[in-house]
Structure formats: C-alpha cells, structure tokens
PDB file of N, CA, C, O and CB in Angstrom:
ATOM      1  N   UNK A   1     108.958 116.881 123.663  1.00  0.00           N
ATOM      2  CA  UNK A   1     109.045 117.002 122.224  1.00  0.00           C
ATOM      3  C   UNK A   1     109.966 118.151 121.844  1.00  0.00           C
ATOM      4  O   UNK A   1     110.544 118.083 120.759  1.00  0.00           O
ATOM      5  CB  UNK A   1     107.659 117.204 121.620  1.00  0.00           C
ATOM      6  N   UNK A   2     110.150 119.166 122.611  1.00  0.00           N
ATOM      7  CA  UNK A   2     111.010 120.312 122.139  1.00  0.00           C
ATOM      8  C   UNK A   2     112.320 119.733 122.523  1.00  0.00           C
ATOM      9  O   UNK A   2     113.153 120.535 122.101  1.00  0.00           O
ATOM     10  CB  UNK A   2     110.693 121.830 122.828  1.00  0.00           C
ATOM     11  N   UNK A   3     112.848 118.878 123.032  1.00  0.00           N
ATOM     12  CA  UNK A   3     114.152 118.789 122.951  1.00  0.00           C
ATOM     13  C   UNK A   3     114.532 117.114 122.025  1.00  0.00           C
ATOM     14  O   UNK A   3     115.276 116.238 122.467  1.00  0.00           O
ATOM     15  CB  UNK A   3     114.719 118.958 124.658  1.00  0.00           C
ATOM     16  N   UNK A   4     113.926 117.076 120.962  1.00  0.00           N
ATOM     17  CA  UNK A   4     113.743 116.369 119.349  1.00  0.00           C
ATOM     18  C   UNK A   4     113.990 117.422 118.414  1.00  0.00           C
ATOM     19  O   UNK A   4     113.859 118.608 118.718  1.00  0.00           O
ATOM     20  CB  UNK A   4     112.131 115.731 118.949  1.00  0.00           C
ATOM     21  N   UNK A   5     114.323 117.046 117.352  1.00  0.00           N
ATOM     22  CA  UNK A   5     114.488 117.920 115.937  1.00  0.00           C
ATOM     23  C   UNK A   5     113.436 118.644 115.762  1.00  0.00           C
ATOM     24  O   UNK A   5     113.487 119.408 114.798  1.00  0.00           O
ATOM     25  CB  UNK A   5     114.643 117.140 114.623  1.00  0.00           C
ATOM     26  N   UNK A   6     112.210 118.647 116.578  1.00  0.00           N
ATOM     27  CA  UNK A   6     111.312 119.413 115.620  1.00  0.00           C
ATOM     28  C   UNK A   6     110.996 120.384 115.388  1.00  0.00           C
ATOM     29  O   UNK A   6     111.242 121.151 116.319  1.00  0.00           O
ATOM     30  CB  UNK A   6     110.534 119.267 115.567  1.00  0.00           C
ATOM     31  N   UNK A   7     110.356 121.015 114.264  1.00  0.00           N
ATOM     32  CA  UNK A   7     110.392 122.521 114.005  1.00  0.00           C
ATOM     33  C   UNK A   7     109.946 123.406 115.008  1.00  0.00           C
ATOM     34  O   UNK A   7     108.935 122.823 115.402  1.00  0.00           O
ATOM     35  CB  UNK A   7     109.641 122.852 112.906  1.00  0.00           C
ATOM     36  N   UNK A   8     110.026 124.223 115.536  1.00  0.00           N
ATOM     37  CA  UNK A   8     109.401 124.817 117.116  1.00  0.00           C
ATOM     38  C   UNK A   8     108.468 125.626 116.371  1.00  0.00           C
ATOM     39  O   UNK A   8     107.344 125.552 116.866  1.00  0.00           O
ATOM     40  CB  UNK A   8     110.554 125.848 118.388  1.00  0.00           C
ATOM     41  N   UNK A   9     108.533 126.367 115.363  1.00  0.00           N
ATOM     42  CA  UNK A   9     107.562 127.180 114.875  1.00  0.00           C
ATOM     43  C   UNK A   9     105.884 125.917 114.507  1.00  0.00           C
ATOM     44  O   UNK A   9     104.848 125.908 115.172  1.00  0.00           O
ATOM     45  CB  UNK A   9     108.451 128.055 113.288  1.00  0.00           C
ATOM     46  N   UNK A  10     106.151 125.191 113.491  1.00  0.00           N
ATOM     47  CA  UNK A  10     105.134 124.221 113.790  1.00  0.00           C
ATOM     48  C   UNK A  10     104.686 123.226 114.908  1.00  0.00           C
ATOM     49  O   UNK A  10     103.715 122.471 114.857  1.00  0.00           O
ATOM     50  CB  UNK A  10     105.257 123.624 113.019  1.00  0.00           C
ATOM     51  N   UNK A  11     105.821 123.410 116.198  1.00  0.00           N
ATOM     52  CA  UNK A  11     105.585 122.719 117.377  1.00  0.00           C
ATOM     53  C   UNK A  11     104.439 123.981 118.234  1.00  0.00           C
ATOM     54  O   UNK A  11     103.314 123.696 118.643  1.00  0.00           O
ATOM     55  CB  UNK A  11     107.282 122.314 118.218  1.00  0.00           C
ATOM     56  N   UNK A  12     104.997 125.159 118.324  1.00  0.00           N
ATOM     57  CA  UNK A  12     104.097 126.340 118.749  1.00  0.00           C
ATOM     58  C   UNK A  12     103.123 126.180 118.029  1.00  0.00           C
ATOM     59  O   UNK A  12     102.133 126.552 118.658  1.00  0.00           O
ATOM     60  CB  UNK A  12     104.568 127.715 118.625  1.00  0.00           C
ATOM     61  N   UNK A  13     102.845 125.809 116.995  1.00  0.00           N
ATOM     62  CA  UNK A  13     101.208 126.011 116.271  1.00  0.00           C
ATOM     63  C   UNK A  13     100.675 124.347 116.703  1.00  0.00           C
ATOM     64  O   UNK A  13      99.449 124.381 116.807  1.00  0.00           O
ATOM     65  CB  UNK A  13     101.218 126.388 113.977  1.00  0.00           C
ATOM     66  N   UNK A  14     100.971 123.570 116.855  1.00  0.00           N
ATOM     67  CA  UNK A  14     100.353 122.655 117.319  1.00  0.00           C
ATOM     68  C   UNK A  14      99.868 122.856 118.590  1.00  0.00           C
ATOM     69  O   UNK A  14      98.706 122.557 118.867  1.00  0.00           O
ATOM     70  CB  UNK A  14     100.997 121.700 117.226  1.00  0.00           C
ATOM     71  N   UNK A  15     100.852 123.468 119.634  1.00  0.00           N
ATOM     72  CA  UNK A  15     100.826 123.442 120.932  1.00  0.00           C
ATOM     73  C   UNK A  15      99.383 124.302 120.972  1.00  0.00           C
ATOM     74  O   UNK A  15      98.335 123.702 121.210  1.00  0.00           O
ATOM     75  CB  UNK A  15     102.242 124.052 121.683  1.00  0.00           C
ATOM     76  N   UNK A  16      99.395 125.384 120.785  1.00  0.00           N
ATOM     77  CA  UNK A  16      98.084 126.431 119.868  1.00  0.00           C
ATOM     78  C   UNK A  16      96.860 125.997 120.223  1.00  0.00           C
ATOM     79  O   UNK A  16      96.063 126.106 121.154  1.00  0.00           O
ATOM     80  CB  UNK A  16      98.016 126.335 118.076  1.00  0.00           C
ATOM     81  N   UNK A  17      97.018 125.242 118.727  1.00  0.00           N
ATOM     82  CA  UNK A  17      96.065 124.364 118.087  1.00  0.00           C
ATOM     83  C   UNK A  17      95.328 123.254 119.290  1.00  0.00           C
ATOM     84  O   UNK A  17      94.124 122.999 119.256  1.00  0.00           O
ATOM     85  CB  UNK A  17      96.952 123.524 116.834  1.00  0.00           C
ATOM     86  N   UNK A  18      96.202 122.712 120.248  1.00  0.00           N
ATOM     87  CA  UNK A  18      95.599 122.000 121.297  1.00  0.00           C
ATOM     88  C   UNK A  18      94.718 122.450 122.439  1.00  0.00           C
ATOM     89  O   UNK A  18      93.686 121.958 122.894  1.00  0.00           O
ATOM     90  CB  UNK A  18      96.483 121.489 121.800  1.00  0.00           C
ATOM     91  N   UNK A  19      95.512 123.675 122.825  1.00  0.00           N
ATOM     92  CA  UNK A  19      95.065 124.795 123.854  1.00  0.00           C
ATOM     93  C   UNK A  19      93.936 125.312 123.237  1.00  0.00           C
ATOM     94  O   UNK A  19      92.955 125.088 123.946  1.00  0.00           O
ATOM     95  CB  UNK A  19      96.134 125.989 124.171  1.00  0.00           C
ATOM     96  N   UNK A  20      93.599 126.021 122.025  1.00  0.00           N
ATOM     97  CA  UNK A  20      92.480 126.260 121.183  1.00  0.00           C
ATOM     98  C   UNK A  20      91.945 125.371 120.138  1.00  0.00           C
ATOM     99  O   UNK A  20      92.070 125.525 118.923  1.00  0.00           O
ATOM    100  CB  UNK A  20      92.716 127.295 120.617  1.00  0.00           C
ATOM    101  N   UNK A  21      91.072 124.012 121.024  1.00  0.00           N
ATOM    102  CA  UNK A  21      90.556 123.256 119.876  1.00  0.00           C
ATOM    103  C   UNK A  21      89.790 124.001 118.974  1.00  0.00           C
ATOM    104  O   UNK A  21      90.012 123.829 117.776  1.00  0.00           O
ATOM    105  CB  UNK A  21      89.782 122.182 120.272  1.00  0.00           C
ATOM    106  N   UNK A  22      88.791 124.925 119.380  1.00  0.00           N
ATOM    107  CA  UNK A  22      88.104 125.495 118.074  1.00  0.00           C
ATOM    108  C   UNK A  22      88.966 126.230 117.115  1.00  0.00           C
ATOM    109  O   UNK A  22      88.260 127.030 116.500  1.00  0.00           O
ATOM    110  CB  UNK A  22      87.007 126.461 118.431  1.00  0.00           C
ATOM    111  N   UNK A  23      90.219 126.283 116.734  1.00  0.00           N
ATOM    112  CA  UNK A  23      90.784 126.750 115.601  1.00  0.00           C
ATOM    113  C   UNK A  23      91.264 125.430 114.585  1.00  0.00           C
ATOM    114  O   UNK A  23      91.930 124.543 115.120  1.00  0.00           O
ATOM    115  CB  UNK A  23      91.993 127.712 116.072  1.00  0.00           C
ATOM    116  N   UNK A  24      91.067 125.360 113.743  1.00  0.00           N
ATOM    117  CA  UNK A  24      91.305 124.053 112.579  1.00  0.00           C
ATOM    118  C   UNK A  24      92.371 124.535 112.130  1.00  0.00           C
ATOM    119  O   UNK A  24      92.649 125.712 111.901  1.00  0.00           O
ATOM    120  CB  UNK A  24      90.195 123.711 111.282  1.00  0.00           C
ATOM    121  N   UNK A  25      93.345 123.048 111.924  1.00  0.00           N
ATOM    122  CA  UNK A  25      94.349 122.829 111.402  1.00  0.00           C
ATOM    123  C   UNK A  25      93.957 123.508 109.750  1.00  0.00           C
ATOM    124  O   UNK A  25      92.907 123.611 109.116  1.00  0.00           O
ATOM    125  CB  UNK A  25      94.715 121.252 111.651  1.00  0.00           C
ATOM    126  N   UNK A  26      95.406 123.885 109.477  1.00  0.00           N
ATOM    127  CA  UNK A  26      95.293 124.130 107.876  1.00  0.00           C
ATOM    128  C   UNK A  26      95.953 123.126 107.371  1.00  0.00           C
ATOM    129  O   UNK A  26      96.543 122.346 108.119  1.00  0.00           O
ATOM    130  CB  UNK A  26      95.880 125.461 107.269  1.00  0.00           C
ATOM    131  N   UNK A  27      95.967 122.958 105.843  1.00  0.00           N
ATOM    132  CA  UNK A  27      96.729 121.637 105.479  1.00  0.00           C
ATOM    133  C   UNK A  27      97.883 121.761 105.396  1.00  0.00           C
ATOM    134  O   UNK A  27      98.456 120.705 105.663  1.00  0.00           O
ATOM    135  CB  UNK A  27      96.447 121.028 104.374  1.00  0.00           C
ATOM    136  N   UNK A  28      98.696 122.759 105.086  1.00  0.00           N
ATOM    137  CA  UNK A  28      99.834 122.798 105.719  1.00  0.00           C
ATOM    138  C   UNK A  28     100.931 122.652 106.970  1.00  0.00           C
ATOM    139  O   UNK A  28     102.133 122.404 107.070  1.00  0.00           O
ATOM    140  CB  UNK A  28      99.805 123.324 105.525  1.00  0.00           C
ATOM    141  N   UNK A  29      99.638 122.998 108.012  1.00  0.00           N
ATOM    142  CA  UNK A  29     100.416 122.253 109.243  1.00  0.00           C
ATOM    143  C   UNK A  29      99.931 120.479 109.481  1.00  0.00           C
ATOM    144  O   UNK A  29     100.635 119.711 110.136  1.00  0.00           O
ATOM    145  CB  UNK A  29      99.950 123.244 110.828  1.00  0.00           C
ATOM    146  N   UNK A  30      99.061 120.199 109.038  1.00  0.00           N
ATOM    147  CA  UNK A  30      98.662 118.812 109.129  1.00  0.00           C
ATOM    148  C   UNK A  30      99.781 118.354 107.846  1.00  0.00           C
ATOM    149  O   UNK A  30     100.561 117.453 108.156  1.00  0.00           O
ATOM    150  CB  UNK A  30      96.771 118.511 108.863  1.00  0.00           C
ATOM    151  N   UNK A  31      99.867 118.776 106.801  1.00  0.00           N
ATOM    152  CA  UNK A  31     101.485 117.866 106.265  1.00  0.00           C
ATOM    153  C   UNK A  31     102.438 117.833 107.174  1.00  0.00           C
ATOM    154  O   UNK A  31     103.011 116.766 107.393  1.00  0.00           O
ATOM    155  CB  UNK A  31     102.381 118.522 104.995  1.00  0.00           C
ATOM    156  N   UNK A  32     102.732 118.838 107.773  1.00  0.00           N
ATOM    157  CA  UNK A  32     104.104 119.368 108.118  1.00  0.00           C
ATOM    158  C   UNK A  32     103.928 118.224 109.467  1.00  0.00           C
ATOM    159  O   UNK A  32     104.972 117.674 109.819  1.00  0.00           O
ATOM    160  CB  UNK A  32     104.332 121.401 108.445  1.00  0.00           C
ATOM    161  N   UNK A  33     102.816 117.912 110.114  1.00  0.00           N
ATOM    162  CA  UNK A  33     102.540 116.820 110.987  1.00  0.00           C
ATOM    163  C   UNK A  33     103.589 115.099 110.475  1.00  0.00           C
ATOM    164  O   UNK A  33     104.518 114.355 110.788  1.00  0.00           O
ATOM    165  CB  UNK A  33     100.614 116.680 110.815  1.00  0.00           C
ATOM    166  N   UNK A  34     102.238 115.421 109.273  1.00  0.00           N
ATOM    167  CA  UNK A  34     102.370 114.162 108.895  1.00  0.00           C
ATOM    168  C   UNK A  34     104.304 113.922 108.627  1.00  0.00           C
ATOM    169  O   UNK A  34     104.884 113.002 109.205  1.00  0.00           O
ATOM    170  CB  UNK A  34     101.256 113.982 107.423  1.00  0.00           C
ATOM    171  N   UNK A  35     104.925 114.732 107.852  1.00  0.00           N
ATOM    172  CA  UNK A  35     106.406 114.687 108.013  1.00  0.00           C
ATOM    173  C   UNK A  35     106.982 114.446 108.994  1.00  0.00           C
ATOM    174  O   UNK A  35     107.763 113.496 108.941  1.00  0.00           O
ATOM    175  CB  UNK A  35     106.939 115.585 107.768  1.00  0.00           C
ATOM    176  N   UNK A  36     106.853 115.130 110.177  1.00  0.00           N
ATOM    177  CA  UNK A  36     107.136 114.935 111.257  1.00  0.00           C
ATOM    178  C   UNK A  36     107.014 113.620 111.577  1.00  0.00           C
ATOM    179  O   UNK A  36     108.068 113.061 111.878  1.00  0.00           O
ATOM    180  CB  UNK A  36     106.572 115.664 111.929  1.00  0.00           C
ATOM    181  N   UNK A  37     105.705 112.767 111.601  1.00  0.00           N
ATOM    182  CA  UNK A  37     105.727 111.277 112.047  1.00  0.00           C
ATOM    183  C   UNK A  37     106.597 110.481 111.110  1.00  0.00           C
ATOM    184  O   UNK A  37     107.393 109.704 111.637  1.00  0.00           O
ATOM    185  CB  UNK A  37     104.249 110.622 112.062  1.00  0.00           C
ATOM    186  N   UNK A  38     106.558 110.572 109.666  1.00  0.00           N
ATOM    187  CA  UNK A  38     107.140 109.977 108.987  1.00  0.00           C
ATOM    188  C   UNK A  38     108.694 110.472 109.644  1.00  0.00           C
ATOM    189  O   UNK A  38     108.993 109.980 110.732  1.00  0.00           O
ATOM    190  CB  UNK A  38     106.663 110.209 107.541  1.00  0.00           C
ATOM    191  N   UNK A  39     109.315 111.083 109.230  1.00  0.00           N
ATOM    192  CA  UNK A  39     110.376 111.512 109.679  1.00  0.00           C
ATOM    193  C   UNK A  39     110.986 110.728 110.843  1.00  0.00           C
ATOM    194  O   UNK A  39     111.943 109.958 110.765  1.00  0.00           O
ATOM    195  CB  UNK A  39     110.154 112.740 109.941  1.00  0.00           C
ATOM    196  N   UNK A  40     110.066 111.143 112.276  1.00  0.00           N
ATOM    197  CA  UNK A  40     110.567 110.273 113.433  1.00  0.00           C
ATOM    198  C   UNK A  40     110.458 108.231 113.312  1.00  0.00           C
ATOM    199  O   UNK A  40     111.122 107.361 113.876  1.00  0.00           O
ATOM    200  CB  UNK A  40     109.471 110.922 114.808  1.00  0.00           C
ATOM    201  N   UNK A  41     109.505 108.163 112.486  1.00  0.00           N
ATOM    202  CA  UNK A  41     109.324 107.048 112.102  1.00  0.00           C
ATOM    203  C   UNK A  41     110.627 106.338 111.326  1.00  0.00           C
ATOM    204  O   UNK A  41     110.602 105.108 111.280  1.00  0.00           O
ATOM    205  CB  UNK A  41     108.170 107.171 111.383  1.00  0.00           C
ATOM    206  N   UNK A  42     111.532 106.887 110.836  1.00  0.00           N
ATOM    207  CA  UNK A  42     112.700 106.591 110.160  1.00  0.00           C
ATOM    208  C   UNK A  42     113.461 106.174 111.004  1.00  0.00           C
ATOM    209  O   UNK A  42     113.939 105.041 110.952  1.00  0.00           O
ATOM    210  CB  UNK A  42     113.262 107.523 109.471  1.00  0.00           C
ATOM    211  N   UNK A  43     113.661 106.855 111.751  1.00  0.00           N
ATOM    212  CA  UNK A  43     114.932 107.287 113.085  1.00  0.00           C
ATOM    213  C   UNK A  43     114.418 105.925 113.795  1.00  0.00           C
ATOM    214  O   UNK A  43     115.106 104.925 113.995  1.00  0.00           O
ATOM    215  CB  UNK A  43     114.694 109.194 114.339  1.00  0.00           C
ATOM    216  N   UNK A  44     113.021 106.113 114.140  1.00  0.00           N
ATOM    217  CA  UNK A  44     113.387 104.890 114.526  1.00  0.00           C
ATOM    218  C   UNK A  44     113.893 103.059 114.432  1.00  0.00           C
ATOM    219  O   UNK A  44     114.461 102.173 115.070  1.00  0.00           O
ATOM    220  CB  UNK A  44     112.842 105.052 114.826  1.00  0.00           C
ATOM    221  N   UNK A  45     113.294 103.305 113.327  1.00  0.00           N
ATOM    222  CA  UNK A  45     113.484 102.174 112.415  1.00  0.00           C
ATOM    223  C   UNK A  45     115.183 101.985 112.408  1.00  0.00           C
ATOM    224  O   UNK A  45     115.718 100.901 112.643  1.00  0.00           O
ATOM    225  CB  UNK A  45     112.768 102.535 110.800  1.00  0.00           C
ATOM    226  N   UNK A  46     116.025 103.395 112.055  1.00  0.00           N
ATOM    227  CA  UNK A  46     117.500 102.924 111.691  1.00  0.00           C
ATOM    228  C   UNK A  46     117.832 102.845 113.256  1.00  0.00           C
ATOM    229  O   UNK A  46     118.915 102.323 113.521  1.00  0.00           O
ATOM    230  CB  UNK A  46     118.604 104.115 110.615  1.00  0.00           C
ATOM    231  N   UNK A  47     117.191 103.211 114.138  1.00  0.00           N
ATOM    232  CA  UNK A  47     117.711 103.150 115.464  1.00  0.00           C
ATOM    233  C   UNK A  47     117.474 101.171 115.864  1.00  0.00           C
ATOM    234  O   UNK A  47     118.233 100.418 116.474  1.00  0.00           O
ATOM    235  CB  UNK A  47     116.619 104.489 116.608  1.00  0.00           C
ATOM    236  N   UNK A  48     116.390 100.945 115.340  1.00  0.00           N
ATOM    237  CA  UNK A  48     116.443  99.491 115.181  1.00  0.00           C
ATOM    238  C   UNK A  48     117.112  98.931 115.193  1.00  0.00           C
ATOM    239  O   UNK A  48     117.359  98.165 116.125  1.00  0.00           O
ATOM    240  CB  UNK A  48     116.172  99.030 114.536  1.00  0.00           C
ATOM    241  N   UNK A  49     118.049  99.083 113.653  1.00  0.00           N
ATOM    242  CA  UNK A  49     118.439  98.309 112.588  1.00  0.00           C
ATOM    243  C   UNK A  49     119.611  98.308 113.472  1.00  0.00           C
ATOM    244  O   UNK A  49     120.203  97.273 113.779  1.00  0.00           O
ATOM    245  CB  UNK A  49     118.427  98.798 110.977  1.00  0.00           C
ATOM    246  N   UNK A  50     120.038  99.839 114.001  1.00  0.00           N
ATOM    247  CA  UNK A  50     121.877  99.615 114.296  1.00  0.00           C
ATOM    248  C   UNK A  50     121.407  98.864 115.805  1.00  0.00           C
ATOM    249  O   UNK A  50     122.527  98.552 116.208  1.00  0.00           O
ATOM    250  CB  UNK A  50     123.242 101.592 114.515  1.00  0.00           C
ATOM    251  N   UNK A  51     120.733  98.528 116.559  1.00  0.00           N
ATOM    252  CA  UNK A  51     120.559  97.964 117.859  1.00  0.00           C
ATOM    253  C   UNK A  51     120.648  96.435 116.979  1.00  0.00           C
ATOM    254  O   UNK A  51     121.659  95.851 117.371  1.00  0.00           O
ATOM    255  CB  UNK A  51     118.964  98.492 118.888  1.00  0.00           C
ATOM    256  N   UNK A  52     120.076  95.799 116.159  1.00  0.00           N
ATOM    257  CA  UNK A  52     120.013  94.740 115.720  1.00  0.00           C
ATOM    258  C   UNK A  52     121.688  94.432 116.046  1.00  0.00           C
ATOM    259  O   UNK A  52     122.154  93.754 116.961  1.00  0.00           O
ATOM    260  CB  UNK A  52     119.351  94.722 114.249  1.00  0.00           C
ATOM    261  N   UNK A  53     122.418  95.186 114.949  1.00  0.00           N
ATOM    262  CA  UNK A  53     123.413  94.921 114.160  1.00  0.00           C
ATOM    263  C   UNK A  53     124.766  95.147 115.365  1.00  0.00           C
ATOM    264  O   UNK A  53     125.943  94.795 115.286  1.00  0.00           O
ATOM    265  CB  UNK A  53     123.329  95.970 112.721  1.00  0.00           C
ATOM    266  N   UNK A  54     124.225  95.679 116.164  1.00  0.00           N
ATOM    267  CA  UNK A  54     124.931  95.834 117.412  1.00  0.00           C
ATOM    268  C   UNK A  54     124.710  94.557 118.471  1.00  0.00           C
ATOM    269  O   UNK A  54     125.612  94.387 119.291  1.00  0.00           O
ATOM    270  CB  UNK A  54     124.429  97.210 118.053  1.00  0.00           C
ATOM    271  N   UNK A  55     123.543  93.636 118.504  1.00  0.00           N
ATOM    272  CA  UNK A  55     123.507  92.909 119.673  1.00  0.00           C
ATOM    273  C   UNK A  55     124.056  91.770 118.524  1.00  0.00           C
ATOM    274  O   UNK A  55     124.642  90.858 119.107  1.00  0.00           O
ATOM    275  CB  UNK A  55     121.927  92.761 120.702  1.00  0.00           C
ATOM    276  N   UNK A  56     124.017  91.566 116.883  1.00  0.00           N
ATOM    277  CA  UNK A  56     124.588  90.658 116.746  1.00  0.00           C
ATOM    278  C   UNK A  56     126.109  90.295 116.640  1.00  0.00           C
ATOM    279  O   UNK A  56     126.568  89.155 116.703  1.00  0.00           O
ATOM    280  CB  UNK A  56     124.063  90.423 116.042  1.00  0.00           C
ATOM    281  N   UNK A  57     126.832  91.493 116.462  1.00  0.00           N
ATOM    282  CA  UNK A  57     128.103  92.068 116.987  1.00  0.00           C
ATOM    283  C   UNK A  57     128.566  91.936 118.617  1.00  0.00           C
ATOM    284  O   UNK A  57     129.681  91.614 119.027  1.00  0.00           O
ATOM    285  CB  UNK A  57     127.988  93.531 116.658  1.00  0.00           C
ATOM    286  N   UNK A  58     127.732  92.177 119.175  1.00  0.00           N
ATOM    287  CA  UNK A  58     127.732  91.592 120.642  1.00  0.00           C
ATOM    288  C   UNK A  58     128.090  90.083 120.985  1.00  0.00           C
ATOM    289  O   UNK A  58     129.063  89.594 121.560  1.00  0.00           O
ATOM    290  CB  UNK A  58     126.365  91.769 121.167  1.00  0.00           C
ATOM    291  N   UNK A  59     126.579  89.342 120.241  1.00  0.00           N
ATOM    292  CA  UNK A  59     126.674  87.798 120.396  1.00  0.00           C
ATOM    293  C   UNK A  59     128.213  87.607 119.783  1.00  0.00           C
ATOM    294  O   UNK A  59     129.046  87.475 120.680  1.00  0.00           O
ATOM    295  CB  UNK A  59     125.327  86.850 119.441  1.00  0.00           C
ATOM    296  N   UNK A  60     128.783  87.564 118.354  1.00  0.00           N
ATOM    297  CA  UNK A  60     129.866  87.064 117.988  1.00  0.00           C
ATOM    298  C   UNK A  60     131.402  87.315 118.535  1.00  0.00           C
ATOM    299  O   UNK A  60     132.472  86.940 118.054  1.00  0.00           O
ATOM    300  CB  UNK A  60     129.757  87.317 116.878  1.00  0.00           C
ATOM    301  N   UNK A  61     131.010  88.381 120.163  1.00  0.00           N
ATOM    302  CA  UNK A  61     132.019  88.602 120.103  1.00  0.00           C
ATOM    303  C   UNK A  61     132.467  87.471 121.254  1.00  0.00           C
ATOM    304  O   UNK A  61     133.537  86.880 121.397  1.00  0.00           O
ATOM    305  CB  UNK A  61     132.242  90.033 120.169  1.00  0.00           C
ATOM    306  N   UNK A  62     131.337  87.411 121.947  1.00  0.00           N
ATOM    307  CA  UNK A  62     130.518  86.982 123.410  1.00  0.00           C
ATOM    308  C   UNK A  62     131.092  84.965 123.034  1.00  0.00           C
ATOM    309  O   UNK A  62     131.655  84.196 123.814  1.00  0.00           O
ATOM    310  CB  UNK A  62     127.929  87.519 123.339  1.00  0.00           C
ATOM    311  N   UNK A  63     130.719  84.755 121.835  1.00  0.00           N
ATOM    312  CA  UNK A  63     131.110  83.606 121.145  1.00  0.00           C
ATOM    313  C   UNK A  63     132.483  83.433 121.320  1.00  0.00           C
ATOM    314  O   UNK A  63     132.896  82.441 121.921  1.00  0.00           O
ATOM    315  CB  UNK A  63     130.777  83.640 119.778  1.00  0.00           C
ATOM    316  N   UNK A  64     133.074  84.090 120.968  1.00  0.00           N
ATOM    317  CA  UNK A  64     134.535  84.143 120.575  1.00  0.00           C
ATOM    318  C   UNK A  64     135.290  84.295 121.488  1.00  0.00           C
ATOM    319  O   UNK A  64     136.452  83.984 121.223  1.00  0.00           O
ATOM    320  CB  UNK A  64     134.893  85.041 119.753  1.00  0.00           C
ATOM    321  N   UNK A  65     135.038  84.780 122.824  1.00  0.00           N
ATOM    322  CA  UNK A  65     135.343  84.863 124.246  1.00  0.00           C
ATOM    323  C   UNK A  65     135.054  83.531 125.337  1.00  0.00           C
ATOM    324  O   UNK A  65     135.586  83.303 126.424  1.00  0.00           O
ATOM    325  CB  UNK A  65     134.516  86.064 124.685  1.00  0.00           C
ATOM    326  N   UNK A  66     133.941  82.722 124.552  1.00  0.00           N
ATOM    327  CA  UNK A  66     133.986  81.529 124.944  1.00  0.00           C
ATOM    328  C   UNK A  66     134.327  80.542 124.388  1.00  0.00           C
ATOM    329  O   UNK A  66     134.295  79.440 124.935  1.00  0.00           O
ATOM    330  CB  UNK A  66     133.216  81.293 125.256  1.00  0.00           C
ATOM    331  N   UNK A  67     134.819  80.790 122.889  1.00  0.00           N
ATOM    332  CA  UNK A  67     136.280  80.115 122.358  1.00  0.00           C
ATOM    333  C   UNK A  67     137.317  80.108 122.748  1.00  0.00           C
ATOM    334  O   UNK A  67     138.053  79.133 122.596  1.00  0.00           O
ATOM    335  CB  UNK A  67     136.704  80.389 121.444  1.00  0.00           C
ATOM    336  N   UNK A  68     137.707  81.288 123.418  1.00  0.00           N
ATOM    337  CA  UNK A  68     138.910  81.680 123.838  1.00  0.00           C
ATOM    338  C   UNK A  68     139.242  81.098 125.239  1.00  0.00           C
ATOM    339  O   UNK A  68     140.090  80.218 125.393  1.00  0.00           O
ATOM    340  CB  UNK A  68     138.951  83.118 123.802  1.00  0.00           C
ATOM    341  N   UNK A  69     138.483  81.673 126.303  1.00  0.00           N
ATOM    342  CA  UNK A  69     138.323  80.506 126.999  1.00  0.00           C
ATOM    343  C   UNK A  69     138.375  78.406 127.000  1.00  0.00           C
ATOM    344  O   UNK A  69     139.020  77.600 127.672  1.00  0.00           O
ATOM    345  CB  UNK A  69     137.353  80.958 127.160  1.00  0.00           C
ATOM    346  N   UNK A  70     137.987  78.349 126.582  1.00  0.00           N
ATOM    347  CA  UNK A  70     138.013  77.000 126.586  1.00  0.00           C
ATOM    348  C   UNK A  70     139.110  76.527 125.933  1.00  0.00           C
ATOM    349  O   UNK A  70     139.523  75.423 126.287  1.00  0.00           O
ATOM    350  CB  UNK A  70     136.920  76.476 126.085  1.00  0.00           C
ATOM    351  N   UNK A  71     139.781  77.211 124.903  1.00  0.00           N
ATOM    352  CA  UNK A  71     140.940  77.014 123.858  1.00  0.00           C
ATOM    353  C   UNK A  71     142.200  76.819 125.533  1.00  0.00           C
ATOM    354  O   UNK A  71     142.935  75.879 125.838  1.00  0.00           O
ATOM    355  CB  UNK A  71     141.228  78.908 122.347  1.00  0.00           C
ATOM    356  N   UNK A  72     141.939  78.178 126.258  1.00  0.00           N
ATOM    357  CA  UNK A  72     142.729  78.528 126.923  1.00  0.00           C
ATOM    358  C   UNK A  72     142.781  77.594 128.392  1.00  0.00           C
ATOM    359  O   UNK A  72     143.773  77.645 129.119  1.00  0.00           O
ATOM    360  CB  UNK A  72     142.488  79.886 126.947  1.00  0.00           C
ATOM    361  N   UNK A  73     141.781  76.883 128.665  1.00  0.00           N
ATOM    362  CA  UNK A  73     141.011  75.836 129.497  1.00  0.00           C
ATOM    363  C   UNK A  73     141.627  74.172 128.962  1.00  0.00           C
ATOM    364  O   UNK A  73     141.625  73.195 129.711  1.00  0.00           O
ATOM    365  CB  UNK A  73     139.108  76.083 129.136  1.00  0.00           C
ATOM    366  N   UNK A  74     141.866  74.166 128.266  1.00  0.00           N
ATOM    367  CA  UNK A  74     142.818  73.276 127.482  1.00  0.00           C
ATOM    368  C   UNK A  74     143.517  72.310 127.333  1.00  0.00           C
ATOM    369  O   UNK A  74     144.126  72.146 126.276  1.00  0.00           O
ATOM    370  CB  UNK A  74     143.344  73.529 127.290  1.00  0.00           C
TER     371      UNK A  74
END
C-alpha cells in the first residue's frame, strides 16, 4: 500500500490503529478511509474503461490485418 498514492500520514495511523486494536478510530480518519476506497475505486474503474477501449482497438485492428491479408491472398 505505501507504494499507491496514499497519504502516509493516515497510512501510519491506520498501520497504528491495527497494531493497537484497543485505540478507536476517530471520524476523521475513518472518512479519510472511506476517501481512500472511493478514490482507489475510481482508478479502477477508469483503469477498466481504458482496458475495454484498448482490447476493442485491439480487435479492429486484428480485423483489419485479416482484411489485409486475404485482400493480399487474392
């Protein structure tokens, strides 16, 4: 996790927070959590989207190479 965007100061208080379960989260680091998931939750999603938009860029090219072929097969 430390070599991700995330804040190291709220990564050290989590890390903390695990090592010492008897200390309770404040709500400020439980937002700053919750951002964090949301946050990585984005990334992944556009990491999705451009893998989508990339394998269908792939297929049309993959297409067009076996147009070319066969044009050239002839």
């Amino acid at each position: 996790m430390r070599k991700c965007d995330f804040d190291m100061d709220w990564l050290n208080g989590v890390e903390k927070g695990t090592l010492f379960r008897n200390l309770q989260f404040s709500q400020d680091a439980l937002q700053k959590l919750l951002d964090s998931q949301q946050h990585m939750t984005k990334k992944v999603e556009d990491l999705k989207h451009q893998l989508i938009s990339t394998e269908t860029i792939l297929e049309s090219i993959t297409q067009q190479k076996a147009q070319v072929l066969e044009t050239k097969a002839a």
